[in-house]
N, C-alpha and C positions, 0 to 999 in steps of 0.2 A: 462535458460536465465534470469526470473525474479529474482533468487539468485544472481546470477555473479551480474547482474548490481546493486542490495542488497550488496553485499560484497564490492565489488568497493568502496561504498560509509562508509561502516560502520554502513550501514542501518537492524535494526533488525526488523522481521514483529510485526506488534500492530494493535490495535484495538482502537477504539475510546469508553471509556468508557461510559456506560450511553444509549448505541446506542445499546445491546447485545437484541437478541431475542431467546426466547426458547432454554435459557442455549448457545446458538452460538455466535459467534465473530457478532459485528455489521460493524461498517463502514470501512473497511481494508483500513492502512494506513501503514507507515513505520514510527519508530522511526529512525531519522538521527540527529547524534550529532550536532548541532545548527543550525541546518535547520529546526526541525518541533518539538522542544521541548515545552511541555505541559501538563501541572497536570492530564489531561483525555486520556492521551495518552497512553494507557496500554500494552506490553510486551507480546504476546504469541509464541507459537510454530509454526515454520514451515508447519507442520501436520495442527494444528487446522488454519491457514492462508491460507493454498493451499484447505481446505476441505468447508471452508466459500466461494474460489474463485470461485471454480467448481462449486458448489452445486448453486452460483447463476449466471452461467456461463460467468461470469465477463470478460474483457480484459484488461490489462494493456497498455495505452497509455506512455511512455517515453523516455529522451530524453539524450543522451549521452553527448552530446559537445554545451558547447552556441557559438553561433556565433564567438565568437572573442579567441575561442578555450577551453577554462577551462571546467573544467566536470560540468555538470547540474545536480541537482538532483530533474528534475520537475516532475513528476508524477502522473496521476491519474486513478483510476481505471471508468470503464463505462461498461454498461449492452447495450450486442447486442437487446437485448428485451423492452430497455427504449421507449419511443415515445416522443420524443418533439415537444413542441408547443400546 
């Protein structure tokens, strides 16, 4: 599901450089052609994307259609494990 809606968009998995811990992807993010373009915005594999989501058993929150019908490409990832507040 997270690739199709990845594909849809033209979105490749990346990493936010400068955020990588013990050799692993740091902050997982998508590169989308002018939606989220950025010098720190780094380019990795599928693999090394799905192995950073799991391992900090991540969910993807997003969002198909804006309201007035056009695709969205808003997204973010969050930890069932976080505690706010």
């Amino acid at each position: 599901m997270i690739q199709r809606w990845a594909r849809e968009r033209g979105a490749k998995p990346a990493t936010i450089a400068g955020t990588e811990r013990d050799g692993r992807a740091g902050v997982l993010t998508f590169n989308i052609p002018g939606y989220r373009e950025s010098s720190r915005i780094r380019e990795i594999t599928w693999d090394d994307w799905f192995h950073t989501f799991d391992l900090r058993r991540l969910n993807l929150i997003y969002q198909e259609q804006m309201r007035d019908g056009r695709q969205s490409n808003f997204f973010r990832t969050e930890s069932p494990d976080r505690e706010d507040g």
